[in-house]
DONUMI-209512 format. One record per residue (C-alpha): residue number from 1; chain; z negated, y, x negated. Coordinates in steps of 0.5 Angstrom, whole numbers, plus 500, padded with zeros to 3 digits. Last residue first. Layout:
// DONUMI-209512
{pt NUM, A, {Z, Y, X}};
...
END
This chain:
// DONUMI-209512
{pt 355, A, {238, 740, 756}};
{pt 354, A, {236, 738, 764}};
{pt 353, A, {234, 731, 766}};
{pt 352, A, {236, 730, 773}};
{pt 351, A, {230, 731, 778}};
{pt 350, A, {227, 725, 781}};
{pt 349, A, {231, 721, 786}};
{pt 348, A, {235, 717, 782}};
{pt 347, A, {230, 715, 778}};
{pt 346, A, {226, 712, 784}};
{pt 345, A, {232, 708, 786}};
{pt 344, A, {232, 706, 779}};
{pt 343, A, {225, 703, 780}};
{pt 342, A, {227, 699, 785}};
{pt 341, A, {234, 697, 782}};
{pt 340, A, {228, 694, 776}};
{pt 339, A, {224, 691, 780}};
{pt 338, A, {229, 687, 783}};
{pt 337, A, {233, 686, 776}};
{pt 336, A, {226, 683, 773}};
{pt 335, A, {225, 679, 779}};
{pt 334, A, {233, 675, 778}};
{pt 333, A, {230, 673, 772}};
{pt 332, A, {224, 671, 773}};
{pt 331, A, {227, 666, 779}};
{pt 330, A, {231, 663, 773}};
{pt 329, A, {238, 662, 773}};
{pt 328, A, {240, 668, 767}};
{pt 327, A, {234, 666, 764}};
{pt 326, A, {238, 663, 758}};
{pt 325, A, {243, 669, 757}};
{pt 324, A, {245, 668, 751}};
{pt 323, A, {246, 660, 751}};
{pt 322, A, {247, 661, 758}};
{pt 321, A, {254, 666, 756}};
{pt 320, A, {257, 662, 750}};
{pt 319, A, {259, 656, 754}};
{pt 318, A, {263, 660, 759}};
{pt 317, A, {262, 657, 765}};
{pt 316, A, {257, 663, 768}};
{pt 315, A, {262, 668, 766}};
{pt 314, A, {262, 671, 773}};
{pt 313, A, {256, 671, 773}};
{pt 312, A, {254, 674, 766}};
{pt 311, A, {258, 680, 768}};
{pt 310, A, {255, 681, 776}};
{pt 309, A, {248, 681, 772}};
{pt 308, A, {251, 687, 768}};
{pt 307, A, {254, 690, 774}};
{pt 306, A, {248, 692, 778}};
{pt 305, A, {244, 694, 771}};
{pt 304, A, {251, 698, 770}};
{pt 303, A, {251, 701, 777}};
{pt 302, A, {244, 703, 777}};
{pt 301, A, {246, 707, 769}};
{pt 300, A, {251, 710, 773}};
{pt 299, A, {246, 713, 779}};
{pt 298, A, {242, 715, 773}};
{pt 297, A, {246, 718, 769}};
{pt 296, A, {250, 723, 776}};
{pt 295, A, {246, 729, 776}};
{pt 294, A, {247, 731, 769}};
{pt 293, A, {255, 731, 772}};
{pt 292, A, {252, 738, 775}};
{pt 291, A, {252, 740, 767}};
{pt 290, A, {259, 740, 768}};
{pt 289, A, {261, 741, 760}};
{pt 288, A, {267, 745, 757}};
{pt 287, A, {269, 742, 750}};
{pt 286, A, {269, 744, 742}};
{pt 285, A, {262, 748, 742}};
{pt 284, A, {260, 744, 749}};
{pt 283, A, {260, 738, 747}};
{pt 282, A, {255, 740, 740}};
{pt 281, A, {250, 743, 744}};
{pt 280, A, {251, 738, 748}};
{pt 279, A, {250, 732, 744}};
{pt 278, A, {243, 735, 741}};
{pt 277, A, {240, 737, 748}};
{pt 276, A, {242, 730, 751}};
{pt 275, A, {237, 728, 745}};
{pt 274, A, {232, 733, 746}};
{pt 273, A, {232, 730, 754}};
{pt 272, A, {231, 724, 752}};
{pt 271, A, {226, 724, 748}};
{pt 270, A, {222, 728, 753}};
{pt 269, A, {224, 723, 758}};
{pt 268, A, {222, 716, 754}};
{pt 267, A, {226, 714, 749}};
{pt 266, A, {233, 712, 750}};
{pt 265, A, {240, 717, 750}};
{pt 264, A, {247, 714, 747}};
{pt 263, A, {249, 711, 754}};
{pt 262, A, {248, 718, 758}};
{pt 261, A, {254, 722, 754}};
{pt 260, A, {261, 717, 754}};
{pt 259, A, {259, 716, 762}};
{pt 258, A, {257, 725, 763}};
{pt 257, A, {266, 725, 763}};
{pt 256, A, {266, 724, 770}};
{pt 255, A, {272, 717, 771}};
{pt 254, A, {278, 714, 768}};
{pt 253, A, {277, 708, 765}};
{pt 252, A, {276, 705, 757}};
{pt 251, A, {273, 699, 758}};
{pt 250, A, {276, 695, 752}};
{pt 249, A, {276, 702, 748}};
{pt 248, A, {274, 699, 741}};
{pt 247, A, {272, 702, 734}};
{pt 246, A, {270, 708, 735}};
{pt 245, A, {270, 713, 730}};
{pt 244, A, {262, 717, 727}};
{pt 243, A, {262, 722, 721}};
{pt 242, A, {266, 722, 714}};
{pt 241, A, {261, 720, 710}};
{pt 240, A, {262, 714, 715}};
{pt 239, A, {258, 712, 722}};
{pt 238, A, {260, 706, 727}};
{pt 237, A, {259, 707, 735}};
{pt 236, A, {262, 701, 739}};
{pt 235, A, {254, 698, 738}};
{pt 234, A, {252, 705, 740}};
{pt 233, A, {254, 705, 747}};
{pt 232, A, {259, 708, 749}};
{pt 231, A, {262, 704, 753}};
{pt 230, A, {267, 708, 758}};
{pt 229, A, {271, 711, 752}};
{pt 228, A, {274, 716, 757}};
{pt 227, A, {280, 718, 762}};
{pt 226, A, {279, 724, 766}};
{pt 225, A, {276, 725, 773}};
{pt 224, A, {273, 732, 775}};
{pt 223, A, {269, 730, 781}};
{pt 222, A, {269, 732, 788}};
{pt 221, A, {262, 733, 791}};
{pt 220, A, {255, 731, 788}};
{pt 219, A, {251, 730, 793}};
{pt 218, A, {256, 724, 796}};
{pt 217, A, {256, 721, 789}};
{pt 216, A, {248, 721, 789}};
{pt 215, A, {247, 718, 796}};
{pt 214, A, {252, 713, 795}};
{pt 213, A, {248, 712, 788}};
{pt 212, A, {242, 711, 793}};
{pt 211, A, {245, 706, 798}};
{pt 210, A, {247, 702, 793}};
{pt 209, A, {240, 702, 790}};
{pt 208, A, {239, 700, 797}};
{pt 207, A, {243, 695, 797}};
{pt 206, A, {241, 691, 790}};
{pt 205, A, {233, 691, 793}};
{pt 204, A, {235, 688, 799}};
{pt 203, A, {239, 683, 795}};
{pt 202, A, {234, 681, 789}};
{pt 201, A, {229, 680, 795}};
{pt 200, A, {234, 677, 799}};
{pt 199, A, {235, 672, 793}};
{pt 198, A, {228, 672, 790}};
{pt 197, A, {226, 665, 792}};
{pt 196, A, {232, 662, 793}};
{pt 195, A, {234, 662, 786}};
{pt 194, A, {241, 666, 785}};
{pt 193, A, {246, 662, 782}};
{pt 192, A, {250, 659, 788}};
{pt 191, A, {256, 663, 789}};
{pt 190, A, {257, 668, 796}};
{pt 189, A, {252, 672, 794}};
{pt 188, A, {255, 674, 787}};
{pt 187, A, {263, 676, 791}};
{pt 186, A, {259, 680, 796}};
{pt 185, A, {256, 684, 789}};
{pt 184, A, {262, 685, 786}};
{pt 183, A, {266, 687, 792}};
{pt 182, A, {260, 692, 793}};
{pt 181, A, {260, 693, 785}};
{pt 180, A, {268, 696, 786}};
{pt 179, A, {266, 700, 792}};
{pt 178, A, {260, 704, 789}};
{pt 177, A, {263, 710, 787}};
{pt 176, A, {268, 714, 782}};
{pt 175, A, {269, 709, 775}};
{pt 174, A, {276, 708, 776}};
{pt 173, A, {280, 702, 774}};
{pt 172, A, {286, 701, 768}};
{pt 171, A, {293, 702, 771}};
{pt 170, A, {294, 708, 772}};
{pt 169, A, {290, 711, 766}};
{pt 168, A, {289, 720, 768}};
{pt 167, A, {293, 726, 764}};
{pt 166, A, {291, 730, 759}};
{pt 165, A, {284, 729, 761}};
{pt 164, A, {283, 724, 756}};
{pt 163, A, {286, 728, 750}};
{pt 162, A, {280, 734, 751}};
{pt 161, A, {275, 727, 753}};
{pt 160, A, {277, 725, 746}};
{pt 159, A, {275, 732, 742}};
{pt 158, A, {269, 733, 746}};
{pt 157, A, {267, 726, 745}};
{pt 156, A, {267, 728, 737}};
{pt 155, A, {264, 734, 738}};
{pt 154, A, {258, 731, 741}};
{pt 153, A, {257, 725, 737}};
{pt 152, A, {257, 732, 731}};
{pt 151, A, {251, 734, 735}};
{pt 150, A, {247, 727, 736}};
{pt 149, A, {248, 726, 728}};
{pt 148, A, {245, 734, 727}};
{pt 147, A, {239, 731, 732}};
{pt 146, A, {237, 726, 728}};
{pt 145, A, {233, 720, 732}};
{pt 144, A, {241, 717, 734}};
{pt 143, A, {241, 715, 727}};
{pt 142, A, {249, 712, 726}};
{pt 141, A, {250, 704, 726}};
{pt 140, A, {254, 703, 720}};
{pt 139, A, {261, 704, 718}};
{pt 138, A, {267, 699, 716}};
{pt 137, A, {274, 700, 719}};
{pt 136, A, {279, 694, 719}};
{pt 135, A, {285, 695, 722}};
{pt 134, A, {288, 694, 728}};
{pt 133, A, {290, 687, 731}};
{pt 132, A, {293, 685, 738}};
{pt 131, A, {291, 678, 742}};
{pt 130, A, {295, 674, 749}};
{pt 129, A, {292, 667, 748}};
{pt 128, A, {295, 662, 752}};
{pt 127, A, {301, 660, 749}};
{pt 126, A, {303, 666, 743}};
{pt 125, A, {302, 673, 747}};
{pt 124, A, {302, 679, 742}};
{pt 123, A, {300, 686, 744}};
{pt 122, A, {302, 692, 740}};
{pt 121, A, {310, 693, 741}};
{pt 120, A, {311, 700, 739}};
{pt 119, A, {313, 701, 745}};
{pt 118, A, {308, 695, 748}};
{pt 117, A, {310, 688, 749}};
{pt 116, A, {311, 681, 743}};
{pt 115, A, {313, 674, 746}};
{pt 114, A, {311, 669, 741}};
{pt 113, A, {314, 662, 740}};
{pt 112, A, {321, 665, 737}};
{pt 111, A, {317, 666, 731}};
{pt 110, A, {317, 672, 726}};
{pt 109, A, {316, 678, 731}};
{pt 108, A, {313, 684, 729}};
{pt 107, A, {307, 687, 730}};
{pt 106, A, {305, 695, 731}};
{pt 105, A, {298, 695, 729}};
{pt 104, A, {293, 698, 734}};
{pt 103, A, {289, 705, 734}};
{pt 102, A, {281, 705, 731}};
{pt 101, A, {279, 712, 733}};
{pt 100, A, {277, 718, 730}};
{pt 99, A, {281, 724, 733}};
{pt 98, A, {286, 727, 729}};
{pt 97, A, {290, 727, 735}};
{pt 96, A, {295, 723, 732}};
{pt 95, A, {290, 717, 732}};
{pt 94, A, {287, 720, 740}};
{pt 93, A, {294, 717, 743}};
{pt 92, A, {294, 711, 739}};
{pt 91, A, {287, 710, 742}};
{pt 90, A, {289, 712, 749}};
{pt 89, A, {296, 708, 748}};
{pt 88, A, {293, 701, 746}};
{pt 87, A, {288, 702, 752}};
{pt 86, A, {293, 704, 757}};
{pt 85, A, {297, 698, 754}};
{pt 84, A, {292, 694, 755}};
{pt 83, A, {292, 695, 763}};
{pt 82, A, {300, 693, 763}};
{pt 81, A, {299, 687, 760}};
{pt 80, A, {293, 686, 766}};
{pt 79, A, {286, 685, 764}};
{pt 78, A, {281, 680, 766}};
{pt 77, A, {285, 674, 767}};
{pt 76, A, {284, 670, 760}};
{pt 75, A, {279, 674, 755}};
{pt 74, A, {284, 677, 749}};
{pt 73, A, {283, 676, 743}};
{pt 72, A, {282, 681, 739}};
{pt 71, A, {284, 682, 731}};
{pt 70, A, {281, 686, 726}};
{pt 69, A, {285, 687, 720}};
{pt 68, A, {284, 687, 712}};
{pt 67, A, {290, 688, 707}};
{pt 66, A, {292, 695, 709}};
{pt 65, A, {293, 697, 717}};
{pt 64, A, {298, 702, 716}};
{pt 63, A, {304, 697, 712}};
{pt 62, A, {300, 692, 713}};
{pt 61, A, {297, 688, 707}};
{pt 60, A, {301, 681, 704}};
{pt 59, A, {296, 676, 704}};
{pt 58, A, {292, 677, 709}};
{pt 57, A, {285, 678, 710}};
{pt 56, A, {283, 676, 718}};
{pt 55, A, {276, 679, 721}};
{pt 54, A, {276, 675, 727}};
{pt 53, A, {275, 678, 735}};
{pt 52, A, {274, 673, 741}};
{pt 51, A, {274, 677, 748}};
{pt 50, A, {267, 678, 752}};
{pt 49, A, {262, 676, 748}};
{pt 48, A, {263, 679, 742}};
{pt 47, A, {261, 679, 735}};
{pt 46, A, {265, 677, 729}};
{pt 45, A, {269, 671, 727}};
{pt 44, A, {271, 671, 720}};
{pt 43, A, {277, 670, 717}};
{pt 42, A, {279, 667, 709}};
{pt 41, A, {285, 664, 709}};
{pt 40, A, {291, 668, 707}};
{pt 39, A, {293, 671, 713}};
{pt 38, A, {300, 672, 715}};
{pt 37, A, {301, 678, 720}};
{pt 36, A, {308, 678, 722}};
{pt 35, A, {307, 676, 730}};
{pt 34, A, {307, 669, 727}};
{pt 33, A, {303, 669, 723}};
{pt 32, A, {297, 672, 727}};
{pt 31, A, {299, 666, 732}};
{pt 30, A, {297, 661, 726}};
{pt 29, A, {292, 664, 723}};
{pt 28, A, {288, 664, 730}};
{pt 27, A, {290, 658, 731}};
{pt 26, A, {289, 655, 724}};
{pt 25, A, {281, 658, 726}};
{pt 24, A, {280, 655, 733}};
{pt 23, A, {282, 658, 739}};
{pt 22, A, {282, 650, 743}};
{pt 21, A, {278, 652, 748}};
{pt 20, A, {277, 660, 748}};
{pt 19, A, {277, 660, 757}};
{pt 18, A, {272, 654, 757}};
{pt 17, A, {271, 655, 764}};
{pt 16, A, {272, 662, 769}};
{pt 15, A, {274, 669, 769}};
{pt 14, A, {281, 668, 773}};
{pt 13, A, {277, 664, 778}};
{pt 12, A, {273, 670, 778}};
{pt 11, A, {277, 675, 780}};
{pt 10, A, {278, 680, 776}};
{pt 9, A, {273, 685, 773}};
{pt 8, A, {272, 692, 776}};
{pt 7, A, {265, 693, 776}};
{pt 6, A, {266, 691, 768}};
{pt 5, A, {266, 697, 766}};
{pt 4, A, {261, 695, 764}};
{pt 3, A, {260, 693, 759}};
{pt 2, A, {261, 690, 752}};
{pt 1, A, {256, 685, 752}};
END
């Protein structure tokens, strides 16, 4: 998935049934023809749940984006024109920064059918699908295990946090609190997927991790907040000889900036520990941190489990998710995410991870 940032995802009528029905290949070929980017044949599609993206050749390179692009279709309902534009302009934003994210393509129009936004146009709407392109970058999963990669991460987020603090996204959410999860939360009571036999068990268990993270923000004070990638997980994380480049800002919001740091720790909390030293070693050569923002990783990662469930729902009638996610409706399931919000709430309560 492409997380989490989802606490503020659309309305879920918006989300829901067959939203890639009919995006066939010579569709996909066809809208890309007729924004400029004629493919020659050959398209592969690649992983992603939330949008549908395809790996197209074209017969003639873009200018910028060479003989292969990527190309995104946007999920229907759950972001605004003007949304991903933020998105588009941080990313073109960080490019002429010299920091190593993948910008979009500037399209052209050459069917009268397509309806083209963005200065330079970027987003692309033919029929229903709204969809944008870039190039293709290659690179691999970086090794988090050595520290020397996690200090350069470091200084790679550092650098895009320096752009995002620039000025603030206006249209894309905040990750400040819990009221977007609460509404979230209201929304998945009011449906009919959580077994009756976990339900208040799983809702007891999901307010008072609530309540826990408001606890956590409360303690914390004002935050600093600046845009940031807001998925950083290491799948949107490729390595190059060159060091690390993201490779997609779907989720990008505006919150603190311990959100782009605290994906990229695992192990047990000694492994943690040395990992969050090493990305901070780093951070802090190019940028300032607010070591009291240390604090807040375990309320976010509350607000992530939270939320993953919350993501699947909302989906639920999209085809791919059950064959994803087949526990998604068994009571097992539902157990497992309310021992897993306790034990978050015991997480938050112990002393935060130093470095």
């Amino acid at each position: 998935m492409t997380s989490d940032a989802h606490a503020l995802a659309p309305p879920p009528d918006a989300l829901s049934g067959q939203p890639y029905a009919g995006l066939t290949p010579h569709e996909v070929l066809d809208a890309l023809d007729a924004a400029g980017l004629r493919g020659d044949g050959r398209i592969l599609q690649l992983n992603s749940y939330e949008n549908r993206v395809f790996q197209v050749h074209l017969e003639d390179p873009h200018p910028t984006g060479g003989p292969v692009v990527v190309a995104k279709f946007y999920r229907a309902g759950r972001w605004s024109d003007a949304q991903i534009l933020e998105e588009h302009g941080f990313a073109l934003e960080l490019a002429a920064a010299e920091v190593p994210a993948v910008p979009p393509l500037a399209l052209s129009v050459a069917a009268d059918d397509v309806r083209l936004v963005g200065e330079p146009p970027t987003l692309a709407q033919r029929g229903p699908w709204r969809y944008a392109a870039s190039p293709r970058c290659g690179g691999r999963a970086p090794e988090l295990e050595d520290p020397q990669v996690l200090e350069w991460i470091g200084r790679f987020l550092a650098r895009l946090h320096a752009v995002g603090q620039r000025r603030p996204f206006v249209h894309r959410p905040t990750l400040a609190g819990t009221g977007p999860a609460r509404a979230s939360l209201a929304w998945l009571l009011d449906q009919d997927l959580l077994p009756p036999t976990v339900r208040s068990r799983w809702h007891e268990a999901a307010q008072a991790a609530l309540a826990a993270v408001d606890a956590a923000f409360a303690r914390h004070g004002q935050l600093q907040l600046l845009r940031l990638h807001g998925d950083c997980h290491i799948g949107n994380l490729l390595w190059t000889p060159d060091g690390p480049h993201f490779v997609d800002l779907d989720d990008a919001v505006n919150g603190p900036a311990v959100q782009d740091l605290w994906m990229l720790l695992g192990g047990d909390r000694p492994e943690m520990q040395a990992q969050l030293g090493a990305l901070l070693d780093g951070y802090e050569s190019m940028r300032e941190f607010d070591r009291r923002e240390l604090a807040l990783i375990e309320p976010l990662r509350t607000l992530r489990v939270l939320q993953h469930s919350v993501w699947i729902a909302r989906r639920w009638d999209d085809p791919a998710f059950p064959i994803a996610f087949p526990s998604f409706e068994s009571p097992a399931y539902w157990d497992q995410q309310a021992m897993l919000l306790r034990e978050q709430i015991d997480a938050i309560d112990a002393p935060p991870l130093v470095a």
